[in-house]
C-alpha positions in Angstrom: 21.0 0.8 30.9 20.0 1.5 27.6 17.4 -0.3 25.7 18.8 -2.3 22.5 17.0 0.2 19.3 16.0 2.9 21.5 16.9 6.5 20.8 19.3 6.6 23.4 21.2 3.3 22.4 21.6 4.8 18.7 23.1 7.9 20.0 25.8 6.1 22.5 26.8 3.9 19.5 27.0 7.2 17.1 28.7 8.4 20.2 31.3 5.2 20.1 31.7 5.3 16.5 32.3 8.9 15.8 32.5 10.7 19.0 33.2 13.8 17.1 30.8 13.6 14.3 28.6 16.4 14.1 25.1 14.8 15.6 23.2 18.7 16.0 23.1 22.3 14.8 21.0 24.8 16.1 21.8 28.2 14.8 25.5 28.4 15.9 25.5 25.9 18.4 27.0 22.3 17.7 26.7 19.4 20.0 29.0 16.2 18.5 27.6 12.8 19.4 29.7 12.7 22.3 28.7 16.2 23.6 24.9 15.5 22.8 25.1 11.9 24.8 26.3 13.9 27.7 24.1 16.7 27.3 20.7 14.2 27.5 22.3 12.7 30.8 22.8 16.2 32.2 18.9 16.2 32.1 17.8 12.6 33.1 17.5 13.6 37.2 14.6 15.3 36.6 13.4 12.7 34.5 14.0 9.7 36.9 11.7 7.5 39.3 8.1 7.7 37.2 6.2 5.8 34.6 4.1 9.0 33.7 4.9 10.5 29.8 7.1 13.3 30.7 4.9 16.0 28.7 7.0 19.0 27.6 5.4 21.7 25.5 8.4 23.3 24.2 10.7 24.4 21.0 12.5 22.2 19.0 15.7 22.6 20.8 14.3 21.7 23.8 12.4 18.7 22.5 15.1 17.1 20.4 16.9 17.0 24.3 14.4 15.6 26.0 13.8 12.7 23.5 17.5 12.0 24.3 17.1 12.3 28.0 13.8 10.5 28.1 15.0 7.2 26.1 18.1 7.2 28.4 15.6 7.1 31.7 13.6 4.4 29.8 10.6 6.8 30.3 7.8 7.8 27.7 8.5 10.7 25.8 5.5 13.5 25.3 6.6 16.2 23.1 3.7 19.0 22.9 3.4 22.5 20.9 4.6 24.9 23.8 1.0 26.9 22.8 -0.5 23.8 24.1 -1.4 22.3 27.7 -1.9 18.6 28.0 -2.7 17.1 31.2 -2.1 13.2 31.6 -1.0 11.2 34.7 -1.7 8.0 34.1 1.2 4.9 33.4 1.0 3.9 29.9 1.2 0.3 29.3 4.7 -1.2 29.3 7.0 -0.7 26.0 5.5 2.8 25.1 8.7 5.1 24.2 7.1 7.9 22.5 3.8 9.5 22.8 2.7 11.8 19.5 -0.4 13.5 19.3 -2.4 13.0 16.0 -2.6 16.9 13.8 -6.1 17.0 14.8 -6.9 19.2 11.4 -10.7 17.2 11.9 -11.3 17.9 15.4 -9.3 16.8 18.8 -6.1 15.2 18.4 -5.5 11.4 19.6 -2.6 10.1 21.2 -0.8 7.7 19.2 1.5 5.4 21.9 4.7 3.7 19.7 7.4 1.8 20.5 11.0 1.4 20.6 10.4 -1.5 18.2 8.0 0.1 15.6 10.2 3.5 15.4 13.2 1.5 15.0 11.8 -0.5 12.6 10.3 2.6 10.8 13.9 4.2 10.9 15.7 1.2 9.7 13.5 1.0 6.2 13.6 4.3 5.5 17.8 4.7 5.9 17.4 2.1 3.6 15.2 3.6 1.3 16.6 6.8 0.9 20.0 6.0 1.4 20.6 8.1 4.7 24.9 7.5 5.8 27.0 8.4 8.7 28.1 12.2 8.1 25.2 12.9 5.5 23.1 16.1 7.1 19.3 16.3 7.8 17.9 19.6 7.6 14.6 19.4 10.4 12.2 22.3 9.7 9.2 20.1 11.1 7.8 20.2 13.9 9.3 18.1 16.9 6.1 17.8 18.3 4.7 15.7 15.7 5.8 12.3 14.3 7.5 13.9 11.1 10.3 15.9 12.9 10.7 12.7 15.6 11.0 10.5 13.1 14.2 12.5 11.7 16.0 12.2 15.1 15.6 8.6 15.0 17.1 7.6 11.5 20.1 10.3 12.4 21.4 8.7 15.3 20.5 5.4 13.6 22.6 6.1 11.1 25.4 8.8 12.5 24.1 11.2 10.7 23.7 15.1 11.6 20.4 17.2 12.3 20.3 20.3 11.0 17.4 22.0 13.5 15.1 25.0 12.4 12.8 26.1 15.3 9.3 26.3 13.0 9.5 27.1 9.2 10.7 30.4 7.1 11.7 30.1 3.9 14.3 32.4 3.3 16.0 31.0 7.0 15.9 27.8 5.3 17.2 28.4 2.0 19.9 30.5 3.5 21.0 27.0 5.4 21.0 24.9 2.4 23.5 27.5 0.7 25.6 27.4 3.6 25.5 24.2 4.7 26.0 20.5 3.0 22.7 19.3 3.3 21.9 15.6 2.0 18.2 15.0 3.0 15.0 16.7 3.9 11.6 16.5 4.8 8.8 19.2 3.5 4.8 19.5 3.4 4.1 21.0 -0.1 3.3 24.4 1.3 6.9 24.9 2.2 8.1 23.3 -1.0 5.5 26.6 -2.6 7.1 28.5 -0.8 10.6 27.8 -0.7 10.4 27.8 -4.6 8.3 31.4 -4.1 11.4 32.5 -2.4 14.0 31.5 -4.9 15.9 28.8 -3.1 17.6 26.2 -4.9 18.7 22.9 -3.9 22.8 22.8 -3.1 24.5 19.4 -5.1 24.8 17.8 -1.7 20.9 17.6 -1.6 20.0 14.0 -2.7 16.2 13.2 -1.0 13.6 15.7 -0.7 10.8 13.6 1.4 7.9 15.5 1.1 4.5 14.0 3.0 1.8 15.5 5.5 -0.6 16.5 2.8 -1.6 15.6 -0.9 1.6 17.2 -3.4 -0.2 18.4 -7.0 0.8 17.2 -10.1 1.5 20.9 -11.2 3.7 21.5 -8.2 5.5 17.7 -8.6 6.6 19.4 -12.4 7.8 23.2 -11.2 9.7 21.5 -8.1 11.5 18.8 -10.0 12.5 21.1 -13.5 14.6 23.4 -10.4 16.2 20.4 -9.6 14.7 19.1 -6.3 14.6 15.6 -6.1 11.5 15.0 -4.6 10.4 11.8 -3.0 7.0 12.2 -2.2 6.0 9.9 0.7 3.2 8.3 2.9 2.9 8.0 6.6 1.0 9.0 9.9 1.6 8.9 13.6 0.3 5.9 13.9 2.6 4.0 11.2 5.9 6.1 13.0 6.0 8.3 10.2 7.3 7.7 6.9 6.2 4.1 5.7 6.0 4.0 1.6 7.8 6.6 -0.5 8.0 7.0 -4.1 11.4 7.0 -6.0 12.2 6.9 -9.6 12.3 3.4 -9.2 8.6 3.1 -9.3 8.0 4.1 -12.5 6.5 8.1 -13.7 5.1 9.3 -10.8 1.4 10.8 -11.1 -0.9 12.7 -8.0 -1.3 10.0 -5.1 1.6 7.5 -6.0 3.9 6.7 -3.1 4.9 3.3 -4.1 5.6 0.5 -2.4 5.2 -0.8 1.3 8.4 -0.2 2.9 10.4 -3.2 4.9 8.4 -6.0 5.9 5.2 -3.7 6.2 1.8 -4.7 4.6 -0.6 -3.0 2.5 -4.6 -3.6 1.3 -8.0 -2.2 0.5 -11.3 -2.8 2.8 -14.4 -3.3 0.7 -15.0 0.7 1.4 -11.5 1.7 -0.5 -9.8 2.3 2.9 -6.0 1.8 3.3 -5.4 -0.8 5.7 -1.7 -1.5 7.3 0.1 -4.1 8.9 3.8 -4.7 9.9 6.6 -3.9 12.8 5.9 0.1 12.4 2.4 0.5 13.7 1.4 1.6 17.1 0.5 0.1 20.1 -2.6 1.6 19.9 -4.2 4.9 21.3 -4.4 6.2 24.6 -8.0 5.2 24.4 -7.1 1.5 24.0 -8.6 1.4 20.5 -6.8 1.1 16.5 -5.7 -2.4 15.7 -7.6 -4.9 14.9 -7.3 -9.0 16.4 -5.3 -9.8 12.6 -2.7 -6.7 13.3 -4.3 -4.1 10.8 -4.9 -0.9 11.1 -7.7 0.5 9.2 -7.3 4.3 8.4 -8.8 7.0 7.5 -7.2 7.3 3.7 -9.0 6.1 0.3 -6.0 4.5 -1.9 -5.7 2.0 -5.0 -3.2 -0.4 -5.4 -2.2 -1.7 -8.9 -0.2 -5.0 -9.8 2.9 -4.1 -9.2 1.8 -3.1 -5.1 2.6 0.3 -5.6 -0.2 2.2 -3.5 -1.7 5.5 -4.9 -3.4 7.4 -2.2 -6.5 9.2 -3.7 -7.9 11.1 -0.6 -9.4 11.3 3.4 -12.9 9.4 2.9 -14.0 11.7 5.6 -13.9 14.2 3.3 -15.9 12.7 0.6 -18.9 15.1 -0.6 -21.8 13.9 -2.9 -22.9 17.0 -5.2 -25.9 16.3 -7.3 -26.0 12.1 -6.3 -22.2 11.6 -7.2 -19.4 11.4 -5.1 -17.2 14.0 -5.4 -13.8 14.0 -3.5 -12.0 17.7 -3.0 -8.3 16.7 -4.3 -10.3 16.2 -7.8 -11.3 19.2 -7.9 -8.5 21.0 -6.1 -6.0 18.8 -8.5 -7.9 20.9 -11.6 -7.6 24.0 -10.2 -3.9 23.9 -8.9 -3.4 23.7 -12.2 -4.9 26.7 -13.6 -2.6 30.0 -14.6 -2.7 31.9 -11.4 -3.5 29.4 -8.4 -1.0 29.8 -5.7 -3.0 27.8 -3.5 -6.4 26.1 -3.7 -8.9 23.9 -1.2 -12.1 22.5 -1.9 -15.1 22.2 0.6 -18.6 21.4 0.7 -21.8 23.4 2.3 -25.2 22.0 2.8 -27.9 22.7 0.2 -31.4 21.4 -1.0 -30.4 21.1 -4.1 -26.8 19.6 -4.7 -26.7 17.8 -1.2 -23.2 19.5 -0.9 -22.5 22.4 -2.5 -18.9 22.6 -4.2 -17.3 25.7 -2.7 -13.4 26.4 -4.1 -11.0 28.5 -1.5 -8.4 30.1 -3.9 -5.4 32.0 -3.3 -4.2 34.0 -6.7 -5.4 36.6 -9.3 -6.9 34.4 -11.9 -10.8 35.9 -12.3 -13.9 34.0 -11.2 -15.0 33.6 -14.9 -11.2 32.2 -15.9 -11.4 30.0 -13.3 -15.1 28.8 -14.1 -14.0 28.0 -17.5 -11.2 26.2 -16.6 -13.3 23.7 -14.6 -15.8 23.5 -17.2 -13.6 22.0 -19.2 -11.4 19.6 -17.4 -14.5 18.5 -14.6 -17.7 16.6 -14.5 -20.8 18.9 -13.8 -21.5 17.6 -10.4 -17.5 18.2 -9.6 -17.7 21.7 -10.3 -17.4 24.3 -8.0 -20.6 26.3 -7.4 -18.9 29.1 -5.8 -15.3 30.4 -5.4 -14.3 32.2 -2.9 -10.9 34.6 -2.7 -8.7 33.9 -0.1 -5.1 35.8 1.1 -3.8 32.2 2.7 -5.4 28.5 3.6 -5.9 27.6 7.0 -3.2 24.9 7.4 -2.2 23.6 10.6 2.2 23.1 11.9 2.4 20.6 9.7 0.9 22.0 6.7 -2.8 20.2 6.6 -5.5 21.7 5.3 -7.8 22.0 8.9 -11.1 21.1 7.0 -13.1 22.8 9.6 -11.6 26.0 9.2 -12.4 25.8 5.4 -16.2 24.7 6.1 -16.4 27.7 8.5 -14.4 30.2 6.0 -17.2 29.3 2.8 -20.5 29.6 5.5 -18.7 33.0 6.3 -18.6 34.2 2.8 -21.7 32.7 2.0 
C-alpha cells in the first residue's frame, strides 16, 4: 500500500487522473504516468523485505526509477553519483523516505535523512509558488543524486506534470531541448545559466520559471540573463530544508545579489546573534545519519550568513565558513567576487584566502577571462575597501565546481598555494 504524500502515491494518482499524460522523457523514450507506475513495480522485487537505504550509484534514468520503485516498497531511497561507493547497512529510524548526501564542496558529505512529510510539504509550496500545473514540462538537468533534481520528481508527480530528463549538463543538448520541446519550468546553478547564454540559447514562450539556486547568482549575470528574456527566479534551499524553500519573484520587489524573498508555506526564518540563518517548519530533515541538526525548539541552524528586512524577505549574504579577515576586517569572498564579476572581461571569478603574517588572510582572486592584471587591479581599487582587495590574481582556464555547480572551496585554497 502506498503511503498518503509519498512519491509513489502522487504518481498512482497522476496515473488515475491522466493515465496518458506524459510523466518522463529521456531522449526518445516516453513513459506516460500509467507506463511509469508499472515500470517502478516491475522493479520493487528486488527492493522488497529490508529496512536498509537501497543505495544505487547510477544515472539519472536509473535513479528517477528507483525513487519510484523504492516509495512503492515503502523503503528508503539512496540515490549516489555512480563514480561514488557508499557503504551503509544500518536501519534508519522509522519515516525516512529519502536519503541525500550533502555536496560536500567543504570536505566529506553528510547524509541528510527526509521524510515523506517534509518533501511533500516542500513540493506542495513550491507548485504553489511557481505555479507548476498538470501537463506543464520540467526540464531536469540536475543531478538526481542530489536534493535539487529529487526535488523536481516530487513536485511533477505532485502536480501531473512531465519531466524532461538530461543525464548531466551540456549546453547545447539542453538548448536544443527547449527549441524542441514545450518546456514550462526549470532549475539551473548560475554556471549553466553562463553557459547556456555562452552558447546562444534562448528561452522558448512556453518557459515561465527559471529557478536558479545551488550557489550565489551575480548581480551582473541577474541583468544579461533577464534582458534575453529568462525569467529567472533565483531561489534558496539545501538538502536539509528538501530543496527549494524561499524563492524570489517579482513580487518581492527589485531584486539585488542575495535576495530570495520570503519563507515559503508555513516555514520559519531568523538570525542567531552570529548572523546565521536559522530554519523551522514541515520541510526540514529528520536529522543526519549522525543523529545530530535540529535543535529541542525545531530549528535548524546553518551554515549561511543572511539579513532579513521588515518586510521578511531574507537576503543571503554568504557561507560564514568562508569568512576571511584581511588586515583586522572581515572580509567575505562574494564581496569581492560580486566586484569583479562585474568587470569587462570576467567570465568567471572566485575569491580565496592564504595564510600570511601580514594581512592574516591574504586576498587571492581566481579569474577566468582576458581582462589584464592591472585592469582588473584598478577596477577593485575603485569599487573595494583596502583590506577587501585582492593581493594577488591568479589566471584560471575553469573554476573547480562540484555536479551541482559549487565552488569546492578547497580546491580554490589548494589552486592559489599552487600558484603561489
Amino acid at each position: 500500500m502506498k503511503s498518503a504524500g509519498s512519491l509513489a502515491h502522487h504518481l498512482a494518482t497522476a496515473a488515475r487522473r491522466t493515465p496518458q499524460g506524459l510523466a518522463l522523457r529521456f531522449g526518445e523514450q516516453c513513459w506516460t504516468f500509467a507506463e511509469l507506475l508499472a515500470a517502478a513495480a516491475a522493479l520493487t522485487d528486488r527492493l522488497s523485505g529490508s529496512r536498509e537505504p537501497f543505495i544505487l550509484p547510477a544515472g539519472s534514468l536509473d535513479l528517477a526509477r528507483h525513487a519510484f520503485a523504492c516509495s512503492l516498497e515503502k523503503r528508503p531511497f539512496w540515490p549516489v553519483d555512480h563514480n561514488r561507493s557508499i557503504h551503509w547497512t544500518e536501519a534508519l529510524p522509522p519515516g525516512v523516505a529519502l536519503v541525500i548526501s550533502t555536496s560536500g564542496s567543504e570536505g566529506e558529505p553528510r547524509g541528510v535523512m527526509l521524510s515523506n512529510a517534509g518533501l511533500d510539504a516542500a513540493a506542495a509550496a513550491a507548485n504553489r509558488h511557481l505555479p507548476l500545473l498538470a501537463g506543464d514540462l520540467w526540464l531536469a538537468c540536475l543531478p538526481l543524486y542530489h536534493i535539487g533534481g529529487q526535488a523536481i520528481l516530487w513536485r511533477c508527480a505532485r502536480a501531473g506534470a512531465g519531466v524532461l530528463l538530461h543525464d548531466g549538463f551540456n549546453a547545447e543538448a539542453v538548448a536544443a531541448y527547449l527549441r524542441r520541446h514545450p518546456v514550462t519550468h526549470i532549475s539551473l546553478v548560475p554556471a549553466m545559466l553562463a553557459r547556456l547564454l555562452d552558447a546562444g540559447a534562448t528561452p522558448p514562450a512556453s518557459l515561465r520559471h527559471v529557478m536558479i539556486g545551488g550557489a550565489a547568482l551575480s548581480q551582473t549575470l541577474f541583468y544579461r540573463a533577464t534582458a534575453a528574456g529568462w525569467p529567472l527566479n533565483p531561489s534558496y534551499g539545501m538538502s536539509e530544508t528538501a530543496a527549494q524553500i524561499a524563492t524570489w519573484t517579482p513580487a518581492d520587489g527589485p531584486w539585488h545579489e542575495g535576495l530570495v524573498g520570503r519563507p515559503l508555506g508555513d516555514n520559519e526564518f531568523a538570525l542567531a546573534a552570529n548572523g546565521r540563518i536559522r530554519i523551522r517548519g514541515p520541510q526540514l530533515m529528520l536529522g543526519y545519519l549522525d543523529g545530530s541538526g535540529i535543535d529541542d525548539d525545531g530549528w535548524l541552524t546553518t551554515g549561511d550568513l543572511g539579513k532579513i528586512d521588515a518586510f521578511g524577505r531574507l537576503t543571503v549574504t554568504g557561507r560564514a565558513d568562508d569568512m576571511l579577515v584581511s588586515g583586522g576586517n572581515n572580509v567575505h569572498p562574494l564581496l569581492v567576487e560580486s566586484c569583479l564579476a562585474a568587470c569587462p572581461g570576467v567570465r568567471d571569478v572566485a575569491v580565496t584566502g592564504l595564510p600570511d603574517p601580514v594581512w592574516g588572510d591574504l586576498i587571492v582572486a581566481l579569474v577566468v577571462g582576458e581582462t589584464p592584471r592591472k585592469d582588473l587591479q584598478a577596477w577593485c581599487r575603485t569599487r573595494l575597501p583596502g583590506a577587501a582587495q585582492p593581493r594577488r590574481i591568479v589566471r584560471l582556464d575553469a573554476l573547480p565546481r562540484n555536479a551541482a555547480g559549487k565552488l569546492e572551496r578547497a580546491a580554490l585554497r589548494r589552486l592559489a598555494r599552487e600558484a603561489a
